[in-house]
PDB file of N, CA, C and O in Angstrom, chain B, residues numbered from 101:
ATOM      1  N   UNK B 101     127.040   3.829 172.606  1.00  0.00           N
ATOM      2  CA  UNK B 101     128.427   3.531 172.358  1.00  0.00           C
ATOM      3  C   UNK B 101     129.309   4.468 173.184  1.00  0.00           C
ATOM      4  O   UNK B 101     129.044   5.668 173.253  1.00  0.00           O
ATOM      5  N   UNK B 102     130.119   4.049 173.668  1.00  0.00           N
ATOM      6  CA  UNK B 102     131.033   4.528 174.861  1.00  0.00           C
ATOM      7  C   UNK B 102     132.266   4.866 173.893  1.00  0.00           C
ATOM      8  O   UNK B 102     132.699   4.173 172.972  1.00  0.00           O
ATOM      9  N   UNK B 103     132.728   6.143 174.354  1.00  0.00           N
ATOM     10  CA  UNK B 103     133.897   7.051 173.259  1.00  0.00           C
ATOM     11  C   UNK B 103     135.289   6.015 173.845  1.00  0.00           C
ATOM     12  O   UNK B 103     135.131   5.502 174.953  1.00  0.00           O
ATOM     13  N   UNK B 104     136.488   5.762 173.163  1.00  0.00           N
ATOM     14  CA  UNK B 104     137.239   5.096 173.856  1.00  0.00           C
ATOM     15  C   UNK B 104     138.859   6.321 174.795  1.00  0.00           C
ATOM     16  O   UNK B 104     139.826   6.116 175.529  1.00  0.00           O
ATOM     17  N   UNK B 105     138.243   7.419 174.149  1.00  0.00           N
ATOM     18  CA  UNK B 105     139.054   8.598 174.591  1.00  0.00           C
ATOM     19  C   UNK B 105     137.999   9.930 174.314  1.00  0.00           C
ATOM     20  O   UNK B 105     137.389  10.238 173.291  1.00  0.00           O
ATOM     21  N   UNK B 106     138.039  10.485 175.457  1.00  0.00           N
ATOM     22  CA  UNK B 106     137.842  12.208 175.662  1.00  0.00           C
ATOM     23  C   UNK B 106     138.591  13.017 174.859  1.00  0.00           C
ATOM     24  O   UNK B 106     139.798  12.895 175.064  1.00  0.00           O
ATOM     25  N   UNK B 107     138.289  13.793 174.025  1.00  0.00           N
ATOM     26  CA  UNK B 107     139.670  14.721 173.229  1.00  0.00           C
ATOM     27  C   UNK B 107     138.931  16.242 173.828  1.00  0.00           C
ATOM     28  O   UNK B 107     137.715  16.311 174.009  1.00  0.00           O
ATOM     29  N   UNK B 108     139.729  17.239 174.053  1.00  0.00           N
ATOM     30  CA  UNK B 108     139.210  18.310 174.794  1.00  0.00           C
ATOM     31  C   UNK B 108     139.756  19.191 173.405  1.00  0.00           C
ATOM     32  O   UNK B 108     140.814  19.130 172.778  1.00  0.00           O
ATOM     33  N   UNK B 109     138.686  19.921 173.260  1.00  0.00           N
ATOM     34  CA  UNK B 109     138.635  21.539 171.711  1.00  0.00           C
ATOM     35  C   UNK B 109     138.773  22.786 172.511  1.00  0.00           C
ATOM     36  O   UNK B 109     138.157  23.001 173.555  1.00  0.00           O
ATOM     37  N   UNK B 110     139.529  23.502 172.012  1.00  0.00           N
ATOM     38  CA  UNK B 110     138.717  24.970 171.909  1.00  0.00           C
ATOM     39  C   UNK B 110     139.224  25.769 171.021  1.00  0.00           C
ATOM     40  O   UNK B 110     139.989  25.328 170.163  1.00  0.00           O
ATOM     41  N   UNK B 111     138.872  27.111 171.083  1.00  0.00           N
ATOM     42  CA  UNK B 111     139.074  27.923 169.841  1.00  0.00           C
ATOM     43  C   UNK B 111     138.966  29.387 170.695  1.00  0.00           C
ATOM     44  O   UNK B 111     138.165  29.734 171.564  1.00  0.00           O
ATOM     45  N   UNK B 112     140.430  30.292 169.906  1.00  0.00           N
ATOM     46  CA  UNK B 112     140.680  31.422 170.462  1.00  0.00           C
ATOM     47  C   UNK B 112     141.017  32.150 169.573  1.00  0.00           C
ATOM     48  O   UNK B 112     141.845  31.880 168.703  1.00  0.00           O
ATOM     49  N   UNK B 113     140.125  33.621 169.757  1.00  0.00           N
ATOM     50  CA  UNK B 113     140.918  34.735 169.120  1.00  0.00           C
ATOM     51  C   UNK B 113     142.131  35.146 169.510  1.00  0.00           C
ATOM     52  O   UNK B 113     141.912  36.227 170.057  1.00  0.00           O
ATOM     53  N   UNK B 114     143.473  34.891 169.564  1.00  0.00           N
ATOM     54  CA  UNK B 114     144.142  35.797 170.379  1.00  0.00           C
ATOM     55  C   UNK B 114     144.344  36.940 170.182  1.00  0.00           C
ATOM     56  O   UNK B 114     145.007  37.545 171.024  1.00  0.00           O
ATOM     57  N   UNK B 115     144.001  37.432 169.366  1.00  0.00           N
ATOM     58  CA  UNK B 115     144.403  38.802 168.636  1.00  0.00           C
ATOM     59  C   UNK B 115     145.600  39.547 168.634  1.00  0.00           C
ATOM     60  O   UNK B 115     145.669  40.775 168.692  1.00  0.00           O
ATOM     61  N   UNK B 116     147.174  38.218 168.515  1.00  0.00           N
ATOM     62  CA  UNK B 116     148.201  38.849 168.673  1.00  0.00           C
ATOM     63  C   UNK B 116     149.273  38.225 169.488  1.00  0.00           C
ATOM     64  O   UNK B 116     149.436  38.391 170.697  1.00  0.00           O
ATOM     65  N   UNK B 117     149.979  37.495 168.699  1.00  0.00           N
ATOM     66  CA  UNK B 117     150.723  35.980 169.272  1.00  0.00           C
ATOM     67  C   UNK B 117     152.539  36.881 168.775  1.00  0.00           C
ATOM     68  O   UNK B 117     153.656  36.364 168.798  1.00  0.00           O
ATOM     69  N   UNK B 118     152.213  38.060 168.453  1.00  0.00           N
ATOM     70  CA  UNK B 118     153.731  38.349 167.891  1.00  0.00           C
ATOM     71  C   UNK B 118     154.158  38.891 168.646  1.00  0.00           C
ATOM     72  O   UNK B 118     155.389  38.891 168.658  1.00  0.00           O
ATOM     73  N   UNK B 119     153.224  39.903 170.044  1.00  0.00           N
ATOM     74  CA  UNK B 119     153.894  40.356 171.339  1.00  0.00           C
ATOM     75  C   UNK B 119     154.430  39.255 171.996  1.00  0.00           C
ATOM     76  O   UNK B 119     154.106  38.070 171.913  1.00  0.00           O
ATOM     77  N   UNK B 120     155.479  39.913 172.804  1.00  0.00           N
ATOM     78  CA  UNK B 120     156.808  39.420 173.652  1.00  0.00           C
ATOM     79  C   UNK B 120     155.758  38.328 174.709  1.00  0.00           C
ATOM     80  O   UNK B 120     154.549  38.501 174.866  1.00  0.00           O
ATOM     81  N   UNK B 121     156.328  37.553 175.150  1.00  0.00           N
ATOM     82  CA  UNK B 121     155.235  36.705 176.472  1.00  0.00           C
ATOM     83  C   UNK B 121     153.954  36.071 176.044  1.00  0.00           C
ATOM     84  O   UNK B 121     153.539  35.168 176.770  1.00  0.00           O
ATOM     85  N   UNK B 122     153.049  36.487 174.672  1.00  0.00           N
ATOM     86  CA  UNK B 122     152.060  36.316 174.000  1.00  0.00           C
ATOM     87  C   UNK B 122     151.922  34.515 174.250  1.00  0.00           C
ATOM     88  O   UNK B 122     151.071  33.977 174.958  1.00  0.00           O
ATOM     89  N   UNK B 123     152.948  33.847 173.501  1.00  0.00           N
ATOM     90  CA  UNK B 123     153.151  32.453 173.020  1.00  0.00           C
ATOM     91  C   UNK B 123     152.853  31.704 174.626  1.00  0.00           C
ATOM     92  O   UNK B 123     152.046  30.778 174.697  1.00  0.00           O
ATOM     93  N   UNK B 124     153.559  32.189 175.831  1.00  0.00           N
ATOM     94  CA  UNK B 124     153.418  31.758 176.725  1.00  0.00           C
ATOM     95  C   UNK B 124     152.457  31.775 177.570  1.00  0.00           C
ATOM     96  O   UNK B 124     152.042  30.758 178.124  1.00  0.00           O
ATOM     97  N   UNK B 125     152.020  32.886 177.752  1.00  0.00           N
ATOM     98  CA  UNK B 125     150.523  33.364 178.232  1.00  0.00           C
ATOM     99  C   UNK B 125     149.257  32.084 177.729  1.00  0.00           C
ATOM    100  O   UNK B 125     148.553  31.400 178.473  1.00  0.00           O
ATOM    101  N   UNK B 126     149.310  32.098 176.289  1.00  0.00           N
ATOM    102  CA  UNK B 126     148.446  31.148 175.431  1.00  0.00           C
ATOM    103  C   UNK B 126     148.310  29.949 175.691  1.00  0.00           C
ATOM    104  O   UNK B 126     147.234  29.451 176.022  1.00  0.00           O
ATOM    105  N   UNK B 127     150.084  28.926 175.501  1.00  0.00           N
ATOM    106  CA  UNK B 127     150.334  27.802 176.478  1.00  0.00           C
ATOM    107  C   UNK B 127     149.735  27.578 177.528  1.00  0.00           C
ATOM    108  O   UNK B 127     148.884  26.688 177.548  1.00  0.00           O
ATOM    109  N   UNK B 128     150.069  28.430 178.825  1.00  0.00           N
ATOM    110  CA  UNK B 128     149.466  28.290 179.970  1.00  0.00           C
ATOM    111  C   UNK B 128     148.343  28.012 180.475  1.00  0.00           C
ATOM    112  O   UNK B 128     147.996  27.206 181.337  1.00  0.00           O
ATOM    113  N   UNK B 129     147.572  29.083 179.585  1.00  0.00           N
ATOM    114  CA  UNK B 129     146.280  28.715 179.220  1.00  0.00           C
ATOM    115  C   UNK B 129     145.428  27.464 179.007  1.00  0.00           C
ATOM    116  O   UNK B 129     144.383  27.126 179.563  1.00  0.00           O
ATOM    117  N   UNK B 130     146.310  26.734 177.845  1.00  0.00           N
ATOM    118  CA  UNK B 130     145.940  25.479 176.877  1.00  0.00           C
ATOM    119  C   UNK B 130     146.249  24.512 177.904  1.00  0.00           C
ATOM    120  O   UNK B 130     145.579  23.480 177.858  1.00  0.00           O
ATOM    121  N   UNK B 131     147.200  24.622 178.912  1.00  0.00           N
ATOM    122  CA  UNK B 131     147.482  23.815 180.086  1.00  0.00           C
ATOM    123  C   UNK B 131     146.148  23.932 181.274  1.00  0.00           C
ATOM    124  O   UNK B 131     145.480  23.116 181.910  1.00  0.00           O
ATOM    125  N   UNK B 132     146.199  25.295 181.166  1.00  0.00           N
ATOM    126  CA  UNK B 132     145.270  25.506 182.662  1.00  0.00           C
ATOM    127  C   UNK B 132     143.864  25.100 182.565  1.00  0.00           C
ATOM    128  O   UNK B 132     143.123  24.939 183.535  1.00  0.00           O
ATOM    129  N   UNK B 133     143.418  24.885 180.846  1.00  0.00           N
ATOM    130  CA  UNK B 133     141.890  23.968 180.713  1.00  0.00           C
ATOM    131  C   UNK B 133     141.859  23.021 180.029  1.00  0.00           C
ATOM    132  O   UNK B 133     140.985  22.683 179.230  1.00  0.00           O
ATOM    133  N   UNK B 134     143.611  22.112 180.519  1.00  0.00           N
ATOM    134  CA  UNK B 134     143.579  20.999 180.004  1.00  0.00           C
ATOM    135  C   UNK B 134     143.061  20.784 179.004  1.00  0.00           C
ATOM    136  O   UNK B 134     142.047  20.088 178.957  1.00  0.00           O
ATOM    137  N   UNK B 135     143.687  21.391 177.799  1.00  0.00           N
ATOM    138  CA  UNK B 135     142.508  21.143 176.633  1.00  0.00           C
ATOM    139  C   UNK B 135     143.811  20.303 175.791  1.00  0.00           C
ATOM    140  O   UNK B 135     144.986  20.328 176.157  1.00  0.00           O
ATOM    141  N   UNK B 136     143.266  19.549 174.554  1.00  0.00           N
ATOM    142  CA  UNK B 136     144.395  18.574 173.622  1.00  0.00           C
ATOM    143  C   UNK B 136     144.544  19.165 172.404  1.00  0.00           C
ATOM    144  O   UNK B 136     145.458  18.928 171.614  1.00  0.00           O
ATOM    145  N   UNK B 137     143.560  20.007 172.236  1.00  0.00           N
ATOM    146  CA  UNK B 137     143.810  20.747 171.111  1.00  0.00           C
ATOM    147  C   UNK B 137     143.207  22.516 170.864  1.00  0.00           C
ATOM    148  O   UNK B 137     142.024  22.851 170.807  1.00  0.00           O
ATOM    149  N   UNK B 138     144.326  23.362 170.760  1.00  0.00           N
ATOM    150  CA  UNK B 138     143.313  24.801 170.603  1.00  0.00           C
ATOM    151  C   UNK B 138     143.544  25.220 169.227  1.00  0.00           C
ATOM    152  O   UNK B 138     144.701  25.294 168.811  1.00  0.00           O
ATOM    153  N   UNK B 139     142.119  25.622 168.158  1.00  0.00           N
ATOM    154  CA  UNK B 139     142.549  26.273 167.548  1.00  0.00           C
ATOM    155  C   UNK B 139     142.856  27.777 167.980  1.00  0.00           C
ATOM    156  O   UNK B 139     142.595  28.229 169.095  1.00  0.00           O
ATOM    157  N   UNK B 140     143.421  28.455 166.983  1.00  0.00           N
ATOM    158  CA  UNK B 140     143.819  29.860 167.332  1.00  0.00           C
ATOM    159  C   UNK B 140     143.658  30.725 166.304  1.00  0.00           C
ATOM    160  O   UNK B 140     144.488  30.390 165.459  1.00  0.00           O
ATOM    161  N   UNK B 141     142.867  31.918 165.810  1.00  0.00           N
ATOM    162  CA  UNK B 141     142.879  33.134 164.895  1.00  0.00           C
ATOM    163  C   UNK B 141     143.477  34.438 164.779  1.00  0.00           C
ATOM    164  O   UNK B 141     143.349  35.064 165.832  1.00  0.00           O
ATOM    165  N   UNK B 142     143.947  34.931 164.081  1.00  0.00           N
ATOM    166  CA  UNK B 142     144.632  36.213 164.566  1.00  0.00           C
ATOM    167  C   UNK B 142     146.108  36.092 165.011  1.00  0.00           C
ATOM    168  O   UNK B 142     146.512  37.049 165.673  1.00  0.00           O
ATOM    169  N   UNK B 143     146.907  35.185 164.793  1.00  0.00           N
ATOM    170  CA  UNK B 143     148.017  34.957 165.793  1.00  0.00           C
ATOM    171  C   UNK B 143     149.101  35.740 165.117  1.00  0.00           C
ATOM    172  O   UNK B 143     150.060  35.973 165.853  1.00  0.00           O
ATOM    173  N   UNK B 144     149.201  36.318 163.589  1.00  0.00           N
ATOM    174  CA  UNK B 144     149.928  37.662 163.319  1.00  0.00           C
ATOM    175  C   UNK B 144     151.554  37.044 162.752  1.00  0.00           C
ATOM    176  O   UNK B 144     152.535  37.743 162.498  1.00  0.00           O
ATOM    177  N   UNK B 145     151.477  35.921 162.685  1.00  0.00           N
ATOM    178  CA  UNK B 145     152.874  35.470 162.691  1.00  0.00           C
ATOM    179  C   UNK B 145     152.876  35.017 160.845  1.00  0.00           C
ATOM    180  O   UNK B 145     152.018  34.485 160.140  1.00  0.00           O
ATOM    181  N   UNK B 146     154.230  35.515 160.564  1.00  0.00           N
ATOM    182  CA  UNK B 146     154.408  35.331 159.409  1.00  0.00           C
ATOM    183  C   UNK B 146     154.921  34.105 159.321  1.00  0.00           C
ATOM    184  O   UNK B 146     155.525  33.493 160.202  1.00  0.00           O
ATOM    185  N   UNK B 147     154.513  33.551 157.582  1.00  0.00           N
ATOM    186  CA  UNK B 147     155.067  32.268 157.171  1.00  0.00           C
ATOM    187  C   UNK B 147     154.777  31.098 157.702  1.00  0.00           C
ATOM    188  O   UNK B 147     154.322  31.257 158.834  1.00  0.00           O
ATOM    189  N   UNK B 148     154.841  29.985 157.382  1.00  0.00           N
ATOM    190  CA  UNK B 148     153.987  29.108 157.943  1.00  0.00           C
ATOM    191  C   UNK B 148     154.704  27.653 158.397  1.00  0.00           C
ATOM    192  O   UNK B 148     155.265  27.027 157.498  1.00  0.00           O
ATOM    193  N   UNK B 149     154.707  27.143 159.632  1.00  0.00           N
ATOM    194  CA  UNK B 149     155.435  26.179 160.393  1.00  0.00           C
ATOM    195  C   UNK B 149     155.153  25.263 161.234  1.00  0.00           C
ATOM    196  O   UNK B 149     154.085  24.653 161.277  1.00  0.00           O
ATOM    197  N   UNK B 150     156.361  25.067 162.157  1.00  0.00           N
ATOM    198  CA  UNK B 150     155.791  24.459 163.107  1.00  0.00           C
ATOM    199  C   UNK B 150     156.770  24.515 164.082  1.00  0.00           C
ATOM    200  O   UNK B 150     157.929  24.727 163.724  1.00  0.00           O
ATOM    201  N   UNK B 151     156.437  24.321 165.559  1.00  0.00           N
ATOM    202  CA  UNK B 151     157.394  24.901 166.442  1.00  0.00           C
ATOM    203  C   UNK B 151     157.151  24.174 167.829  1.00  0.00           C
ATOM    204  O   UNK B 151     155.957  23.909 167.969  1.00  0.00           O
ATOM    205  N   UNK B 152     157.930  23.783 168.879  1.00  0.00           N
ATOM    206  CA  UNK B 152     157.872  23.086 169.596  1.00  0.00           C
ATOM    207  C   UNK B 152     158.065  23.664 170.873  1.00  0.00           C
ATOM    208  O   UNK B 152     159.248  23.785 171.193  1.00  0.00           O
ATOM    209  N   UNK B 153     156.950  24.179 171.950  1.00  0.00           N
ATOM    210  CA  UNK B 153     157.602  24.825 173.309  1.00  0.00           C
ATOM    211  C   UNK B 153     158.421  24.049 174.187  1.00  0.00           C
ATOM    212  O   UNK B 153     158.305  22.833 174.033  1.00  0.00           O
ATOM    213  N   UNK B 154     159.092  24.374 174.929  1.00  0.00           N
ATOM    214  CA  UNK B 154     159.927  24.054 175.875  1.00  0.00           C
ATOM    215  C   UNK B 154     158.586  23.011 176.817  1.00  0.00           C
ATOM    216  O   UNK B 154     158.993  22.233 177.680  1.00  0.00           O
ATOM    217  N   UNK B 155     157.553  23.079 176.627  1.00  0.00           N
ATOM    218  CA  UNK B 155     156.718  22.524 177.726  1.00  0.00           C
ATOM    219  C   UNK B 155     156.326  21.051 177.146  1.00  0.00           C
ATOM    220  O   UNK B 155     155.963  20.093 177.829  1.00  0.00           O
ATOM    221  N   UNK B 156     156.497  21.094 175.582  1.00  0.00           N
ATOM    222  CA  UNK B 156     156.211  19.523 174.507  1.00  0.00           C
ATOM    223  C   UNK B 156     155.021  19.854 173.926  1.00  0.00           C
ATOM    224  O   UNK B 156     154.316  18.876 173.680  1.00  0.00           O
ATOM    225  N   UNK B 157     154.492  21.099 173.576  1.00  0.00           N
ATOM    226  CA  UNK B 157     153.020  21.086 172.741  1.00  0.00           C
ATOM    227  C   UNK B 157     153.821  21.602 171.557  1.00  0.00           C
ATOM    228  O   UNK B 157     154.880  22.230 171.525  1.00  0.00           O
ATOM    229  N   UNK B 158     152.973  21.136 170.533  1.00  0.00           N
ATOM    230  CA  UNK B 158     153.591  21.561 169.096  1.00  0.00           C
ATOM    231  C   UNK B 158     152.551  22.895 169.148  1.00  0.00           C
ATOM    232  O   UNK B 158     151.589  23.031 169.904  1.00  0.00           O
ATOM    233  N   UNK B 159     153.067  23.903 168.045  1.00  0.00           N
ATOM    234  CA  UNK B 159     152.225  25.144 167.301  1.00  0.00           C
ATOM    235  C   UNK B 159     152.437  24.802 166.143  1.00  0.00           C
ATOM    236  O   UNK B 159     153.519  24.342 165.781  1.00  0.00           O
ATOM    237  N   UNK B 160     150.927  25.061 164.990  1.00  0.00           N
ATOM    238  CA  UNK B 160     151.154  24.534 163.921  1.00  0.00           C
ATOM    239  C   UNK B 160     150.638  25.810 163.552  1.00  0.00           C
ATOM    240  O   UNK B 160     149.698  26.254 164.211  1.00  0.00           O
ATOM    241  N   UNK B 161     151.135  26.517 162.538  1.00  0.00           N
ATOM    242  CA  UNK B 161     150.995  27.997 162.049  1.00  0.00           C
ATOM    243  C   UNK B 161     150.981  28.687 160.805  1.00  0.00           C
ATOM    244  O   UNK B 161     152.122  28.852 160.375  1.00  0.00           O
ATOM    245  N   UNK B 162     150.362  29.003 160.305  1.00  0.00           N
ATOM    246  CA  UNK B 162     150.165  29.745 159.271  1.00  0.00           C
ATOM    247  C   UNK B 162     149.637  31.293 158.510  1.00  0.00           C
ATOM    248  O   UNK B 162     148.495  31.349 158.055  1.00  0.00           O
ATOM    249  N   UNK B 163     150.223  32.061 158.456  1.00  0.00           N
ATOM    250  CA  UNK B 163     149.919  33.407 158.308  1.00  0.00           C
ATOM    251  C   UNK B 163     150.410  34.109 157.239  1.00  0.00           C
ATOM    252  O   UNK B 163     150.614  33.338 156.301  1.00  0.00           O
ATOM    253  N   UNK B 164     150.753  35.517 156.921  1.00  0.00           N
ATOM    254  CA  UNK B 164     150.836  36.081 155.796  1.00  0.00           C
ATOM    255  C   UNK B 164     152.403  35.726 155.671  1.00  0.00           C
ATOM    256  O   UNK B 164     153.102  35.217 156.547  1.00  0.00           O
ATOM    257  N   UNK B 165     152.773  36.103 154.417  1.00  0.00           N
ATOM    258  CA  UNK B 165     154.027  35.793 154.329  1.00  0.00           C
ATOM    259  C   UNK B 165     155.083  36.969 154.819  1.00  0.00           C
ATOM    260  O   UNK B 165     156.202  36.803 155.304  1.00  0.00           O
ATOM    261  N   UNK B 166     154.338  38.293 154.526  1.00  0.00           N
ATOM    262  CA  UNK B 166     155.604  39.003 154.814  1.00  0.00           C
ATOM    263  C   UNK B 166     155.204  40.711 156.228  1.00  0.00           C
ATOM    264  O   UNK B 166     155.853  41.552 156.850  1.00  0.00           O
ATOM    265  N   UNK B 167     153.970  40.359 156.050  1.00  0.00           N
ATOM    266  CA  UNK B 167     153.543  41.363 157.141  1.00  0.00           C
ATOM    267  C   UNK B 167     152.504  40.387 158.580  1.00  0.00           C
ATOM    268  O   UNK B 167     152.006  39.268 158.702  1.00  0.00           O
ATOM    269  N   UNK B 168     152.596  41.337 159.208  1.00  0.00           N
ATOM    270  CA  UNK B 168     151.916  40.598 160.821  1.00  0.00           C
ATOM    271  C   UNK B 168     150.959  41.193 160.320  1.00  0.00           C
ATOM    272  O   UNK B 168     150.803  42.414 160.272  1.00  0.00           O
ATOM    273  N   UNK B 169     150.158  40.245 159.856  1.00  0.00           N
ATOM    274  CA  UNK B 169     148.610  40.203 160.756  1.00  0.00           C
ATOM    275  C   UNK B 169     147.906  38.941 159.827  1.00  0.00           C
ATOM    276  O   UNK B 169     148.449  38.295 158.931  1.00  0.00           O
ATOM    277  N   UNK B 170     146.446  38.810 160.380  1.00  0.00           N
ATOM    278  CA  UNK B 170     146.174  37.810 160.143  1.00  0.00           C
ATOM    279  C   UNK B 170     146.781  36.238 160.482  1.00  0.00           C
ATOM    280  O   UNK B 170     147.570  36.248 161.426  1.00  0.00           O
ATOM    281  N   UNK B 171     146.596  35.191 160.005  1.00  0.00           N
ATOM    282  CA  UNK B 171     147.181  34.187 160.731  1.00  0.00           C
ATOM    283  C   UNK B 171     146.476  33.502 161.531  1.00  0.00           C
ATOM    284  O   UNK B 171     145.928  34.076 162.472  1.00  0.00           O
ATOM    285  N   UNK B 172     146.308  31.924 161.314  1.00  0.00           N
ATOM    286  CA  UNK B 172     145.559  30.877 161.982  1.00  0.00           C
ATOM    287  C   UNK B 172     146.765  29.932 162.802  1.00  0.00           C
ATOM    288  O   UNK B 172     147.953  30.002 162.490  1.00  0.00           O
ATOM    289  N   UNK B 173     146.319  29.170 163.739  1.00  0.00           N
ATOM    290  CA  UNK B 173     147.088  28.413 164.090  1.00  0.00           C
ATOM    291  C   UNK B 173     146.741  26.767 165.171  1.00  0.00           C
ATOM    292  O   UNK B 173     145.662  26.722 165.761  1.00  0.00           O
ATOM    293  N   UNK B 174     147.182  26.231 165.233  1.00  0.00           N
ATOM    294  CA  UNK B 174     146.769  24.670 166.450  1.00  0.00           C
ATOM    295  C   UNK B 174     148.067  24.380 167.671  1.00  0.00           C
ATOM    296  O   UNK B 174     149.170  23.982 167.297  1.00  0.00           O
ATOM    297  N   UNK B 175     147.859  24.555 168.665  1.00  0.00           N
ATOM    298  CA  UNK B 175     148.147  23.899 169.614  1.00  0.00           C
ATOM    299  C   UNK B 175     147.731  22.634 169.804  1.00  0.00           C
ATOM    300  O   UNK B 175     146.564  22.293 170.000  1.00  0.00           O
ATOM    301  N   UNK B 176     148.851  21.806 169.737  1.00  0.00           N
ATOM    302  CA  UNK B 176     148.702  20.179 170.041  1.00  0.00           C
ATOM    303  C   UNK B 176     149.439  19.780 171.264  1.00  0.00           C
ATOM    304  O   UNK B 176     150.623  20.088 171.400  1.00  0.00           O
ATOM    305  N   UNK B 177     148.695  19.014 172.284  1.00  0.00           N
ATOM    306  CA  UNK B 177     149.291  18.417 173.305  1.00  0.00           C
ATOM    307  C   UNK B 177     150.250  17.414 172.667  1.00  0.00           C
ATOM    308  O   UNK B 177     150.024  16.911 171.566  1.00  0.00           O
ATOM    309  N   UNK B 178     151.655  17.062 173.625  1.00  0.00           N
ATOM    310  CA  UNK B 178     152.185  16.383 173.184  1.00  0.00           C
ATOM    311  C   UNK B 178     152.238  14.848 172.830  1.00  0.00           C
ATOM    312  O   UNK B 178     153.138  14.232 172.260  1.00  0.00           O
ATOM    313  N   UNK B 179     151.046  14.400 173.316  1.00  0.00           N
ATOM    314  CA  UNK B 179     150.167  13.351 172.820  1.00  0.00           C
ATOM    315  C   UNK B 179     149.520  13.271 171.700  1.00  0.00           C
ATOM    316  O   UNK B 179     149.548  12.383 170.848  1.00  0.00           O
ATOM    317  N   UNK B 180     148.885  14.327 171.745  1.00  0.00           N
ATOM    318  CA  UNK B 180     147.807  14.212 170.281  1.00  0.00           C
ATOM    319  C   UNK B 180     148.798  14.344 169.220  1.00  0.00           C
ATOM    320  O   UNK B 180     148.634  13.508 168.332  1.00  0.00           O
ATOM    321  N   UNK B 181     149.817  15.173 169.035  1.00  0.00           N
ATOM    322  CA  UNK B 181     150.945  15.582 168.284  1.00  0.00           C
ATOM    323  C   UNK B 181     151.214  14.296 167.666  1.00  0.00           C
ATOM    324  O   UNK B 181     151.354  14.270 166.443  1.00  0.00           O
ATOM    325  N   UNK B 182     151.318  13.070 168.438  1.00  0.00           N
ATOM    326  CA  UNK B 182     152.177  11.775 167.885  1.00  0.00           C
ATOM    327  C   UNK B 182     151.168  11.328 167.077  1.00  0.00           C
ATOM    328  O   UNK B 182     151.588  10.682 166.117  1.00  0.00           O
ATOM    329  N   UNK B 183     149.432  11.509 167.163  1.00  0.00           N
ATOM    330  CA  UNK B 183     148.943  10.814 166.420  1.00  0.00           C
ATOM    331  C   UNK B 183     148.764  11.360 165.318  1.00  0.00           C
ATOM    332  O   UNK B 183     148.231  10.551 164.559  1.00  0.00           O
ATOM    333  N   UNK B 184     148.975  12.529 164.744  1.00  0.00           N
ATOM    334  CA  UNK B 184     149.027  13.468 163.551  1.00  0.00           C
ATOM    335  C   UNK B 184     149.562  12.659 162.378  1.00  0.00           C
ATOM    336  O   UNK B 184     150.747  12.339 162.282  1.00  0.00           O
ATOM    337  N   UNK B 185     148.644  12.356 161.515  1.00  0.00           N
ATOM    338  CA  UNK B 185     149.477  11.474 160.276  1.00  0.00           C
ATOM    339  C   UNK B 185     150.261  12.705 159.656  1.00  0.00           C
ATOM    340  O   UNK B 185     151.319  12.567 159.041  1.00  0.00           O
ATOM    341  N   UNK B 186     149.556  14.084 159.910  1.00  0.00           N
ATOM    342  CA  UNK B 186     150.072  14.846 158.370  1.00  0.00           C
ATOM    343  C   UNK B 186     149.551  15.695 158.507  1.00  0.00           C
ATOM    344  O   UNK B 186     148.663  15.688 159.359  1.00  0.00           O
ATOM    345  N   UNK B 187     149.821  16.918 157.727  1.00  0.00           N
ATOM    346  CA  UNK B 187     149.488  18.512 157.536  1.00  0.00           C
ATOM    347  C   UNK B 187     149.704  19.129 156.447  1.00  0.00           C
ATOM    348  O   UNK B 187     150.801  18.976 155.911  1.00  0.00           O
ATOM    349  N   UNK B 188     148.821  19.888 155.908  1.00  0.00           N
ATOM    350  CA  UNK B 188     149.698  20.681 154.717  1.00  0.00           C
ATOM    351  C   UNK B 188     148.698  22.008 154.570  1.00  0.00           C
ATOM    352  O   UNK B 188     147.707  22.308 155.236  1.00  0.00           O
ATOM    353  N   UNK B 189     149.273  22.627 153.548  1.00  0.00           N
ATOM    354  CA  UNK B 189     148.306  23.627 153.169  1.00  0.00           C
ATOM    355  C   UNK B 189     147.973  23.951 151.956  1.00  0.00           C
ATOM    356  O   UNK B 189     148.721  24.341 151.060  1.00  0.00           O
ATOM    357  N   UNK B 190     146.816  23.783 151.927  1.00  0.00           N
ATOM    358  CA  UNK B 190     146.317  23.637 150.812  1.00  0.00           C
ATOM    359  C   UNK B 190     145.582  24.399 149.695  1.00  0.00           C
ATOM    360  O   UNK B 190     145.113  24.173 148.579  1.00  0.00           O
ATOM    361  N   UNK B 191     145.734  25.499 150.635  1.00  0.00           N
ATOM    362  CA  UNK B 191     144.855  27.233 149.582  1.00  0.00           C
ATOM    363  C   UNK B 191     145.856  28.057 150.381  1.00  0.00           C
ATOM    364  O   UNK B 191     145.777  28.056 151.610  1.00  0.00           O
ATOM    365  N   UNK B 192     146.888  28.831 149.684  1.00  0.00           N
ATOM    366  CA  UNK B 192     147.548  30.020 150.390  1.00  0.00           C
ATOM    367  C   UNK B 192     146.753  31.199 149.819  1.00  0.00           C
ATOM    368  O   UNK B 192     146.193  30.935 148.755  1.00  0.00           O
ATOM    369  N   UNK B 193     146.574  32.471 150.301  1.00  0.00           N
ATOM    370  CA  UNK B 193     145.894  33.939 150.208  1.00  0.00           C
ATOM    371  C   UNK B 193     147.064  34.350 149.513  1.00  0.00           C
ATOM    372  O   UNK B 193     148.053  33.899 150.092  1.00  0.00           O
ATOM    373  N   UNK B 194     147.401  35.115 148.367  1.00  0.00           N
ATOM    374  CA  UNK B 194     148.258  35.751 148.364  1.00  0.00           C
ATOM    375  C   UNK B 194     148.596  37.722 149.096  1.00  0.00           C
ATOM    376  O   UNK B 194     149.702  38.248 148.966  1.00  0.00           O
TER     377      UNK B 194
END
């Protein structure tokens, strides 16, 4: 059986998405190995969202509420983004 679309994964520690240039560096990245979706660990960012770069990939994010650290997150191409029925979260850490 023949796939009817390629979807490209990966998965990154960044260890630190709250330094200055961090967010962009990462992007570039997610561009430069054409990938459709990255997860991400460590990204340090409080509270939990969603955010749209200037380039059309969504960040979907979730981390502690009131201190940096810890924190998971998804980069979505702006394709895959449209097919997203939904998101939520469903166990917070206190």
């Amino acid at each position: 059986m023949i796939p009817k679309a390629t979807l490209r994964l990966g998965c990154w520690n960044v260890r630190n998405l709250y330094q200055i240039g961090r967010t962009a560096n990462v992007t570039r990245e997610f561009r430069n190995y054409n990938l459709d979706i990255l997860g991400m660990s460590e990204i340090r960012w409080t509270g939990f969202g969603e955010l749209r770069t200037a380039t059309g990939e969504s960040i979907l994010y979730s981390g502690a509420e009131e201190e940096h650290h810890r924190g998971v997150g998804l980069i979505l191409k702006k394709e895959v983004r449209k097919t997203l029925l939904g998101w939520n979260l469903s166990t917070r850490e206190s």
